[in-house]
N, C-alpha and C positions, 0 to 999 in steps of 0.2 A: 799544250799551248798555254801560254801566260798574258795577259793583259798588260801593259806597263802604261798607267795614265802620265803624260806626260807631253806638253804641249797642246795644240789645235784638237788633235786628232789620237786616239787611242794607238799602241804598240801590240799587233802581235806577233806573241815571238815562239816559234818551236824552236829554237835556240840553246841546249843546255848550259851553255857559258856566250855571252854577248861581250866582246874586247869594247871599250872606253870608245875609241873611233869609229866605228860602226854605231853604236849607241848615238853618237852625238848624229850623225850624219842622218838615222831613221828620225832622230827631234826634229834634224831641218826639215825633213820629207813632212814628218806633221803639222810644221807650221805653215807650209804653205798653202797659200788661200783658194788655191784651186785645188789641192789635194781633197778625195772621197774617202768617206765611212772611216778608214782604218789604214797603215801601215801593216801590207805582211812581213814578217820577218822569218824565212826557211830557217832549217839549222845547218847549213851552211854557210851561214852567212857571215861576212870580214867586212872589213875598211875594205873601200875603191877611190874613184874619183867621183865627188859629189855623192854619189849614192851609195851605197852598200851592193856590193855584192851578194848577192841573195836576197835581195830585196826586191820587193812587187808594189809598185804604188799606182792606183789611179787615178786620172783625172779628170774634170768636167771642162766646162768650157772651150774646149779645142785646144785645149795647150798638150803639149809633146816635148819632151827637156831630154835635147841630144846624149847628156849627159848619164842618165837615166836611162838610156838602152846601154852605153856602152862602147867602146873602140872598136869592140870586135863583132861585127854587127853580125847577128843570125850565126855565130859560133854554134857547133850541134854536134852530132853522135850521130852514127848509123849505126847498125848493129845487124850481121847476119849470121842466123842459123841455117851452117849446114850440114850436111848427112854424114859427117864423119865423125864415129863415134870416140875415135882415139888417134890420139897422132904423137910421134917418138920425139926424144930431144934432137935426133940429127935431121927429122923434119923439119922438124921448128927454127933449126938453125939454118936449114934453105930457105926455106920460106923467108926469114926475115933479111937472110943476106939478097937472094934476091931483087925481093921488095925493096931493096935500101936503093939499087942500082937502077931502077924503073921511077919513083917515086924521089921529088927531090924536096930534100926538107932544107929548114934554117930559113937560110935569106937563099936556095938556089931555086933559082924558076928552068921552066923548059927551053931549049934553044930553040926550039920553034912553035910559033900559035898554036892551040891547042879548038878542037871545034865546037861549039855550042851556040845552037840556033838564037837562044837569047842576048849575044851579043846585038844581034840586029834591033831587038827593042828596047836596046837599052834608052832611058832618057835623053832629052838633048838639052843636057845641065853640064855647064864648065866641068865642074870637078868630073861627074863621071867621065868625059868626053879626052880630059884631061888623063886621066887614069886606063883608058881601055887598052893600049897598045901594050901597058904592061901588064895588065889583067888577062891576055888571053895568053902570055907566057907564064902566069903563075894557075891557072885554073889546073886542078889536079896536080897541085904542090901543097905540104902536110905544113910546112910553117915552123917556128919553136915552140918554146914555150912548156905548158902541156899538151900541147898538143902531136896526138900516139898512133899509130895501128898497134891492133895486139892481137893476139890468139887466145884465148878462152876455152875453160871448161866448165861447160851448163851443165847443173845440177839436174838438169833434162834428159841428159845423156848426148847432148850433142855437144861438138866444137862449135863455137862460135866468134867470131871476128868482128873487131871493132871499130873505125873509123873515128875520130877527134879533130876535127879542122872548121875553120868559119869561111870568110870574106878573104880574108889576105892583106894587101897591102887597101887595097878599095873599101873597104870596110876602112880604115883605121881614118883614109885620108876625108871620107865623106863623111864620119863623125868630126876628124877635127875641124873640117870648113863648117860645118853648123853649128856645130858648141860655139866655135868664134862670129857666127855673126850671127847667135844669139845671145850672147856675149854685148854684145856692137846694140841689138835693138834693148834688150835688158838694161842696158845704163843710161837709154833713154828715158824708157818708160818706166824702169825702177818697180818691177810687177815683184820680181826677189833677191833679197838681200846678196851682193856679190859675193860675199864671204863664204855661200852656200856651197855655192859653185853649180847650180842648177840652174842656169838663165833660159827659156824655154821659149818654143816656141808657137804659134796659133795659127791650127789648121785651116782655121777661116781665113788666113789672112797667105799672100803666094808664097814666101818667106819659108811656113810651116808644110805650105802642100806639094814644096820643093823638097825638103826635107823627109816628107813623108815618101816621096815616089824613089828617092835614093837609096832610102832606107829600103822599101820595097825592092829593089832592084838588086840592093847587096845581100837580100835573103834569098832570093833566087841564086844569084852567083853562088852565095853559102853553100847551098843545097847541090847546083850541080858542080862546084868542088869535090863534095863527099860521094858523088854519084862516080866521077869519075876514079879520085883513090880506093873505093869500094871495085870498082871494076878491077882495076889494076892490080889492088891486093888481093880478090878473091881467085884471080885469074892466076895469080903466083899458086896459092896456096890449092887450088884446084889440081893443076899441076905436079905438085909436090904429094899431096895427100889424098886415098884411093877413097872413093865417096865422099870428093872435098865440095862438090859444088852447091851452093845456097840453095836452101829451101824457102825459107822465110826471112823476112826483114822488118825492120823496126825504126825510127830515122824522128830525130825530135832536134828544133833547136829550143838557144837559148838569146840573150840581147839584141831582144825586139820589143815592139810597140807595137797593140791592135786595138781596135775598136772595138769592144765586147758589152751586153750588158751584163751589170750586174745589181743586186739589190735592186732592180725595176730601174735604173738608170744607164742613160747611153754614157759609157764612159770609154778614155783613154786607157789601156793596162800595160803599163810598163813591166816587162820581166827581166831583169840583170841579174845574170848569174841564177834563174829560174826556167823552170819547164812550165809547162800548159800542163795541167792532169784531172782535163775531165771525167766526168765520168766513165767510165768503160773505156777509157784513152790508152792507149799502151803506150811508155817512156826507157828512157834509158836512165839510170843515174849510176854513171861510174866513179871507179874510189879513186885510187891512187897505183899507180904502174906497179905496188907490188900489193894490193889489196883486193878486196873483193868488189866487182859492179854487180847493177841488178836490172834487171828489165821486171819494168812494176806497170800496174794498170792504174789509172786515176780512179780516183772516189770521188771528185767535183765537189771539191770541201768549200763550200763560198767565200769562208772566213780566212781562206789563204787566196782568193779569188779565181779557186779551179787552178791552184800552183803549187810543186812541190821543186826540191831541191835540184841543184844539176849537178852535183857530185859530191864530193866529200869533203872540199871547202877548206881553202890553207887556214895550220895554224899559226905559219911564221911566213913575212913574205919572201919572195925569192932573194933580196939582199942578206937578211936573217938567216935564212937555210946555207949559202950559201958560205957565211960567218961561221956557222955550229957545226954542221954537218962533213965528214969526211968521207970520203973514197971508200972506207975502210967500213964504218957504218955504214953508207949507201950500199954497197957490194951484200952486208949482212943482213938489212932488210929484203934485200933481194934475192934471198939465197932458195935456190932452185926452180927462178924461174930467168929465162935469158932475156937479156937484154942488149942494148946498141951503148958503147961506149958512152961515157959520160962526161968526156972533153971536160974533165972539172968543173963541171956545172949541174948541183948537187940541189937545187932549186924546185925538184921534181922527184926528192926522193922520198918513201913513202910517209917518214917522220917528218915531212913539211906537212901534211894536211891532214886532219883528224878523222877519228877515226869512224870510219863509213857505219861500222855498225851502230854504233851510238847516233849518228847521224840516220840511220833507215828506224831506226827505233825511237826516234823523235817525231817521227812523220806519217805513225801508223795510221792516224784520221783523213794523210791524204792519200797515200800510195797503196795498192796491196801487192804483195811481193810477191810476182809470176817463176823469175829464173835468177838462180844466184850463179854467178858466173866467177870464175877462178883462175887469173892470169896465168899464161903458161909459157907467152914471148911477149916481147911489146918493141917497138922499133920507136924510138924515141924522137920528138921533133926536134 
């Protein structure tokens, strides 16, 4: 970890290379007058919108900056170990065909509702209210992106399965109605600079405690998305592979906002593009569709504020890879493990995003590494 003084507020960064936009974007986070102690900076971390991706900031005063969790609200990982110690290429290849036919990625939702009791609680806020009719045909939909199921092999000796999916369309819509009328109240009160692009909002005030229970609600939904594509895909794969069924599981997100103390103060913890890694915590941090992930235990390093990375972090964004990248190298990074077609969209191949071990080996003070895990399918979103 490195200090970078610069602005309000100190830089740190487990970062081994920091791109110019991300740079600039952790100065805004330091200038801002409600920001605490320090800027963490993961070594994952890239340009986003207003904030960095990888980035953890806290804040006092009840402020919350839509911007600052993120579109993809309570995005996460599930991860399960189960009893099967070996599985063949024409497993794998059921398995994920299967799984393609049950589980519906991109922009396809279910043709019909799908059930979870917390629809009933959900708040009674436009936007959610506005969103729910298509929210129960997307719950247990994987999305684009990177977002994956994949098949693993634990250094543990088990196979293990992975899940990649947040909020959906609800997540993206209940960031962007708050980022814009925090937007709307920021150009009143002028708290920070629009240029930032982090106009925020205060918990004290209904405005923030709207935004907080949305937020709240789209981390729920997060969560039983990945409960149900875990069902679905272990249920294939159980099917398919003789001692397939789960033993253990593991399940972390990531772009939220919580209430935490830290340094003896009650503060805001923004995570975008970050995990929670308390102490004795167990996480996921996966790499890239043909790279290594890891399930790691937190250290509760305070100086990243109990955070470590959430994956392996592009080095080029999806327009970039997309430009460089061909068929031809995506097929060769991938070679010997299967994967779902790649509809020319090469945004996700593993030379877009750096590389995970230098990335777990930045982060030794926060994570300790439990299970190295070694893609063996992946079903692409």
């Amino acid at each position: 970890m490195r200090v970078i003084y610069e602005g309000r507020l100190p830089l740190k960064s487990w970062a081994d290379t920091l791109e110019a936009g991300a740079l600039q974007q952790a100065r805004n986070l330091a200038n801002l007058s409600f920001a605490f102690s320090h800027i963490a900076l993961m070594p994952d971390v890239h340009e986003g919108y207003g904030m960095p991706i990888g980035g953890v900031l806290a804040t006092t005063g009840g402020f919350i900056i839509p911007n600052a969790v993120g579109v993809d609200i309570g995005c996460g990982v599930v991860a399960l170990q189960t009893g099967a110690a070996t599985v063949t290429t024409e497993q794998v290849r059921q398995v994920l065909a299967r799984a393609r036919e049950l589980i519906p990625v991109g922009f396809q939702h279910h043709r019909h509702p799908q059930p979870w009791d917390g629809f009933a609680a959900a708040p009674q806020l436009p936007i959610i209210r506005q969103e729910l009719a298509s929210a129960r045909r997307q719950l247990g939909t994987l999305g684009g992106g990177n977002h994956f199921c994949s098949m693993e092999r634990g250094s543990d000796g088990h196979i293990w399965l992975l899940v990649h999916s947040g909020s959906r369309n609800i997540g993206l819509k209940v960031a962007s109605y708050y980022n814009k009328l925090a937007k709307k109240i920021n150009k009143k009160k002028k708290v920070v600079p629009p240029e930032y692009d982090l106009a925020p909002l205060n918990l004290e005030e209904e405005s923030g405690q709207e935004y907080f229970r949305a937020m709240q609600f789209c981390l729920d939904f997060a969560r039983a998305n990945r409960e149900l594509l875990a069902h679905r895909f272990s249920e294939v794969f159980a099917g398919a592979v003789p001692a397939g069924e789960v033993e253990y599981r593991v399940e972390i997100h990531h772009n939220y906002a919580a209430q935490e103390n830290h340094y003896g103060q009650d503060v805001v913890v923004h995570r975008k593009g970050a995990i929670r890694a308390r102490a004795g915590e167990r996480g996921i941090i996966p790499g890239s569709m043909g790279t290594p992930s890891y399930i790691v235990e937190g250290l509760g390093n305070e100086e990243s504020f109990a955070s470590a990375s959430h994956g392996a972090g592009r080095a080029m964004s999806r327009r970039e890879a997309n430009q460089v990248i061909t068929e031809e190298m995506a097929n060769a990074a991938m070679q010997g493990i299967i994967c779902t077609p790649w509809n020319s969209d090469y945004a996700e191949a593993p030379m877009a995003y750096k590389d995970i071990e230098t990335v777990m080996d930045c982060q030794r003070d926060l994570v300790r590494l439990l299970v190295k895990l070694q893609p063996l399918g992946v079903m692409k979103g």
